[in-house]
C-alpha positions in Angstrom: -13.3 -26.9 25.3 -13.0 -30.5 24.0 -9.3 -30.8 22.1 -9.0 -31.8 18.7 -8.7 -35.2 17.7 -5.0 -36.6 16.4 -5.0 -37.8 13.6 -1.8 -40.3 12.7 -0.4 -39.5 9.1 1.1 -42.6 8.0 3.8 -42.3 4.8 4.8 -45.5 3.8 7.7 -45.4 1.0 10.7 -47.4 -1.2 12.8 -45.8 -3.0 10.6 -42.6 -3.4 13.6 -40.2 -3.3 12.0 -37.9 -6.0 8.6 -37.4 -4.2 9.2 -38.1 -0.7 10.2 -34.6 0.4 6.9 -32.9 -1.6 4.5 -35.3 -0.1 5.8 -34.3 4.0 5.9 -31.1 2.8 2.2 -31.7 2.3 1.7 -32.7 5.8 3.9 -30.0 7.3 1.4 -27.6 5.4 -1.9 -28.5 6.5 -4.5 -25.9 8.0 -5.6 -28.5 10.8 -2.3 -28.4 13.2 -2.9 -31.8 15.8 -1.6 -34.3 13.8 1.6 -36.9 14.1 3.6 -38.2 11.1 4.9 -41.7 11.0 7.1 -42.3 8.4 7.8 -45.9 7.4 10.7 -47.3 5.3 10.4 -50.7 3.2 13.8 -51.2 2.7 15.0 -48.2 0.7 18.1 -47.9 -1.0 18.2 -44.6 -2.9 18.7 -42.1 -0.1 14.8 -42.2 0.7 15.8 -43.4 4.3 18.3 -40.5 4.7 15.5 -37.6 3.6 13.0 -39.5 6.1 15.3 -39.6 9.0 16.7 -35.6 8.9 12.9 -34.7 9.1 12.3 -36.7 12.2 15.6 -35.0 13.8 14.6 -31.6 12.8 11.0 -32.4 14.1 10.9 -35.1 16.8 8.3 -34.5 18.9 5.7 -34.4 15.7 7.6 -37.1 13.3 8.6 -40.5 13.9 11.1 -43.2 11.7 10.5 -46.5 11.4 11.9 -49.4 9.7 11.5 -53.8 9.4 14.2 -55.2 11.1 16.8 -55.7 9.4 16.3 -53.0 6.5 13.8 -56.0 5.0 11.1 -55.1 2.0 8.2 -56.5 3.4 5.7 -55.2 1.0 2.5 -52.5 1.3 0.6 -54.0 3.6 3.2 -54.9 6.2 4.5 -51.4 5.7 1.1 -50.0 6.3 0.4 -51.9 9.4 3.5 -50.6 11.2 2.6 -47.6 10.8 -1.3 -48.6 12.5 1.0 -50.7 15.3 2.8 -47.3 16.2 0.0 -44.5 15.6 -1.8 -42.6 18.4 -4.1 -40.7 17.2 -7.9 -41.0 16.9 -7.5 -41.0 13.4 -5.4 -42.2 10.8 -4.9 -41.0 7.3 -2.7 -42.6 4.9 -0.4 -40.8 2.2 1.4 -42.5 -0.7 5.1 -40.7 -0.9 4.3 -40.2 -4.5 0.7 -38.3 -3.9 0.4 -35.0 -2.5 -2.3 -33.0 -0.2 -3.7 -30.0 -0.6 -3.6 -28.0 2.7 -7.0 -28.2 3.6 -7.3 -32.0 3.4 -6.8 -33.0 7.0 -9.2 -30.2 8.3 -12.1 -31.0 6.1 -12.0 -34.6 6.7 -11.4 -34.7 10.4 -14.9 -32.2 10.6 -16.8 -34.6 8.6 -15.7 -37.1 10.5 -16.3 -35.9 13.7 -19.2 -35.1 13.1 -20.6 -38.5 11.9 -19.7 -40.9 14.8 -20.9 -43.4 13.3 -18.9 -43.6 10.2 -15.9 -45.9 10.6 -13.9 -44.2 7.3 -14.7 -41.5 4.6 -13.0 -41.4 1.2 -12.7 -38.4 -1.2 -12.2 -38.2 -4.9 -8.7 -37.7 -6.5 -6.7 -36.2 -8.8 -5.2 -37.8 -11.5 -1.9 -36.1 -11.3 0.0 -36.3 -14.9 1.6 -32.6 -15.1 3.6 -32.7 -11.9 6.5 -32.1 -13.9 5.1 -29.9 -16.3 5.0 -32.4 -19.1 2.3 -35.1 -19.4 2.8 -38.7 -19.4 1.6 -40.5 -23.0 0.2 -37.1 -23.8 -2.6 -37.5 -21.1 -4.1 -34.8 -18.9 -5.0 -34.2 -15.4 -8.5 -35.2 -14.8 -11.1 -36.0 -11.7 -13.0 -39.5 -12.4 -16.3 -38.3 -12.2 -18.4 -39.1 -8.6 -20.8 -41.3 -9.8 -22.6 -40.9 -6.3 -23.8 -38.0 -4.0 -21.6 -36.3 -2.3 -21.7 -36.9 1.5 -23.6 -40.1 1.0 -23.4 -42.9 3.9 -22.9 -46.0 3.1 -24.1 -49.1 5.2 -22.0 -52.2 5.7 -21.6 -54.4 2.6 -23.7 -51.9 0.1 -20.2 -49.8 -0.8 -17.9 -53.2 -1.4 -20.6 -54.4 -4.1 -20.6 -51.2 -6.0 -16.5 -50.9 -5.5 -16.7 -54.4 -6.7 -19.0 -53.5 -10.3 -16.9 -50.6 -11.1 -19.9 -48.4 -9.9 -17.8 -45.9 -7.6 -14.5 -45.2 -8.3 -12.0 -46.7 -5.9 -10.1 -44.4 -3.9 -6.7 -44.6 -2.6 -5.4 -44.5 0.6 -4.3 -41.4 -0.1 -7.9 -39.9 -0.3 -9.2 -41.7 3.2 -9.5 -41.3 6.6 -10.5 -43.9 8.9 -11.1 -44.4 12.7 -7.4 -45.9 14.4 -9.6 -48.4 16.4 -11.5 -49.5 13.7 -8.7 -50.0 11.6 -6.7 -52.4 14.4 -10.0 -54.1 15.0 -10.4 -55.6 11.3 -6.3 -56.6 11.9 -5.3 -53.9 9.2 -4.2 -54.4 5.8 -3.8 -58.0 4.4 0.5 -59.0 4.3 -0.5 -61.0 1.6 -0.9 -58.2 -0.6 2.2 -56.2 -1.1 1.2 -53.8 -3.5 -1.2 -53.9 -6.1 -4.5 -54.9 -4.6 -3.4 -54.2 -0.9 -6.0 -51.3 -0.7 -8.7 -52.4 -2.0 -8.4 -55.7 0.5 -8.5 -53.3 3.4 -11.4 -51.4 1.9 -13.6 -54.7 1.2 -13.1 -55.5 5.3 -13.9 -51.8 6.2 -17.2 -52.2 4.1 -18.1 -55.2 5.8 -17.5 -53.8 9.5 -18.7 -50.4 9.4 -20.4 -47.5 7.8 -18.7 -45.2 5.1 -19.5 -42.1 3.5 -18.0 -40.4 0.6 -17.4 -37.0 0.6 -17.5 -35.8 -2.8 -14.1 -33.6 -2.6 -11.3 -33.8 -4.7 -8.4 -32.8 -1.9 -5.6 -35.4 -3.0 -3.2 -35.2 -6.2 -2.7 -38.6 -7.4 0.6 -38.6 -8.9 1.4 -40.9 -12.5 4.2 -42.2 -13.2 6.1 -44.8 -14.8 7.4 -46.5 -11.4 4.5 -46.7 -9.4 2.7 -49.6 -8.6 -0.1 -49.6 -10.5 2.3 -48.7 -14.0 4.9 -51.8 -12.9 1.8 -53.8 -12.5 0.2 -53.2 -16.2 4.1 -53.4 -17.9 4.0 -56.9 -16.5 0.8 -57.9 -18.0 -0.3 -59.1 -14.6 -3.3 -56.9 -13.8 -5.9 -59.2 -14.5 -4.0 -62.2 -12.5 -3.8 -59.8 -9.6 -7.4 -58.8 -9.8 -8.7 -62.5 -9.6 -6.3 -63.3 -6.6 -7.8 -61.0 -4.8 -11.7 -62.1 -5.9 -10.1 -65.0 -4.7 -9.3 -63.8 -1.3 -12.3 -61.3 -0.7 -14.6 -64.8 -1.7 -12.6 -66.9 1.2 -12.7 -63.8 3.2 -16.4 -63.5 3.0 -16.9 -67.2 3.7 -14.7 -67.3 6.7 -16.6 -64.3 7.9 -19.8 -65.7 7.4 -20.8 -63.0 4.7 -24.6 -62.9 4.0 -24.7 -59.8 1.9 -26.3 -60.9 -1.4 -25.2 -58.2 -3.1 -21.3 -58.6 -2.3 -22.1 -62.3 -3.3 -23.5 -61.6 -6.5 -20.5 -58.9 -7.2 -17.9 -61.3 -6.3 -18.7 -63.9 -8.3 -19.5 -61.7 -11.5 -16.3 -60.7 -11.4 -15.0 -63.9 -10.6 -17.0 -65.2 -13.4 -15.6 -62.2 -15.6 -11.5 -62.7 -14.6 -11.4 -66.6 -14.5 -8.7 -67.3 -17.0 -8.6 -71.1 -16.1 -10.6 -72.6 -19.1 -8.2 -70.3 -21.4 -4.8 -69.6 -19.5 -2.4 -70.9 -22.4 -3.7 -68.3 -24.8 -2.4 -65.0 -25.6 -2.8 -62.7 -23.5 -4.9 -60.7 -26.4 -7.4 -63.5 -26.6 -8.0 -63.4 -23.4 -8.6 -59.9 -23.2 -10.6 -60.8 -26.4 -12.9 -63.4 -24.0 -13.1 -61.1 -21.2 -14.5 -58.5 -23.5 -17.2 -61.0 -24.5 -18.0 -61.9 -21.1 -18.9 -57.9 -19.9 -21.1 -57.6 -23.1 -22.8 -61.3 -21.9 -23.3 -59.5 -18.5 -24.9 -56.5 -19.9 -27.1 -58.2 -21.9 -28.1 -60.3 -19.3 -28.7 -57.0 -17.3 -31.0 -55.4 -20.1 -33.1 -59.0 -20.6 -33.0 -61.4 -17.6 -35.6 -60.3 -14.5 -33.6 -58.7 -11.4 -34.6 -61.7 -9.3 -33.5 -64.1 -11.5 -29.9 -62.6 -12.1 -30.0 -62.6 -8.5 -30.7 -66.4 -8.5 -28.1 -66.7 -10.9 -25.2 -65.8 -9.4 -25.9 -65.7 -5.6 -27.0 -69.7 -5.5 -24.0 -71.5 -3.8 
């Protein structure tokens, strides 16, 4: 009898002293029993690193520590990439140390997996976790984002990133993925130029363009909200949209230097280039612009009710 794949469970964290514990707790609980944790530190300093470590001494053999040299925050990505560096198993999975698992997470995903060898990640849906501490945040509930798509639908190369890119599928997070260890290491893992927001979703668009992906349809992941997370520091600072274009910005160079020829991803990409291009207007409020970019998506959707398919295509995939 063949024996069950590994899978790597990689927990990056900083400063996630309130969740850490829950979230390994996670991991320690799952149904599917052949998996290795890797818990990596970015230069914590609020007894995170303490929590990590006495879990790896009461479990060595299953749970490993590591760290940047020198105690250094080097961001997300970097993080993330350790963890790759170190893992062993067939499979990785990534948790956030503010998300949470339900127990049967691992085992569903490592069947479907397994038995699709020639899927090279699958993503579920997720939670959006506001009443983890019985109280909601801005008086918002828990919801699922509705799957826009078929469950258990395979995904060639290229096709997912352009309907990521449109806001046609909801984007998962790492949290909600599992993806094959070798092709992870061959794409050269998560950008370091990212270190948080963004940082996902630049792994994801080199993923779509390597391999096939299906999505699963399950909601198995609890997507935790609060006010310290990335995503919440990010949207305080009025720097979402900035971020967003940086990384059209990237995934446009990316698909150049990679020799790209996926018209749809190219029409995507420079839509939403088009859409998050503050150059013309960068000295106005930050209202106005919102103002302008709310102009442009109603410009784009009436150029999708009147222009002919082939000529929006012309449009925007002409160099």
């Amino acid at each position: 009898m063949n024996k069950p794949p590994l899978v790597s469970v990689v927990i990056i964290f900083l400063n996630t002293g309130q969740f850490l514990q829950e979230a390994i707790e996670s991991v320690i609980a799952q149904t599917y029993e052949h998996w290795e944790l890797l818990l990596v530190d970015d230069g914590s300093s609020d007894g995170s690193s303490e929590i990590a470590k006495q879990y790896v001494s009461q479990n060595p053999s299953r749970m490993s520590y590591f760290e940047h040299a020198g105690h250094q925050n080097l961001g997300m990505s970097v993080a993330r990439n350790l963890g790759i560096q170190h893992a062993k198993g067939s499979y990785i999975a990534f948790l956030d140390a503010d998300d949470y698992w339900l127990s049967n997470k691992l085992e569903n995903h490592v069947r479907i997996l397994d038995s699709h060898p020639e899927v090279g990640m699958l993503f579920g849906s997720m939670k959006y976790w506001f009443s983890w501490a019985n109280r909601t945040e801005k008086n918002q509930q828990d919801y699922v984002p509705k799957f826009s798509i078929r469950a258990q639908t395979l995904f060639n190369p290229a096709l997912l990133l352009s309907y990521f890119l449109e806001g046609n599928v909801a984007v998962p997070g790492p949290s909600a993925i599992l993806v094959r260890r070798e092709i992870a290491q061959r794409i050269g893992g998560f950008e370091a130029a990212f270190r948080g927001m963004y940082e996902d979703q630049a792994f994801y668009a080199k993923i779509c363009l390597s391999t096939s992906v299906l999505a699963t349809g399950d909601c198995l992941v609890y997507y935790r909200q609060h006010s310290n997370s990335c995503c919440s520091t990010a949207i305080r600072s009025g720097q979402t949209n900035a971020l967003r274009y940086r990384f059209l910005k990237w995934l446009e160079t990316y698909g150049h230097e990679n020799n790209v020829k996926d018209n749809k991803v190219w029409k995507a990409v420079r839509r939403q280039l088009w859409l998050y291009d503050n150059s013309s207007h960068y000295m106005l409020p930050g209202s106005l612009q919102n103002n302008i970019r709310w102009v442009k998506k109603w410009i784009l959707r009436v150029e999708e009710w009147l222009l002919p398919s082939s000529l929006r295509d012309w449009l925007w995939i002409r160099n």
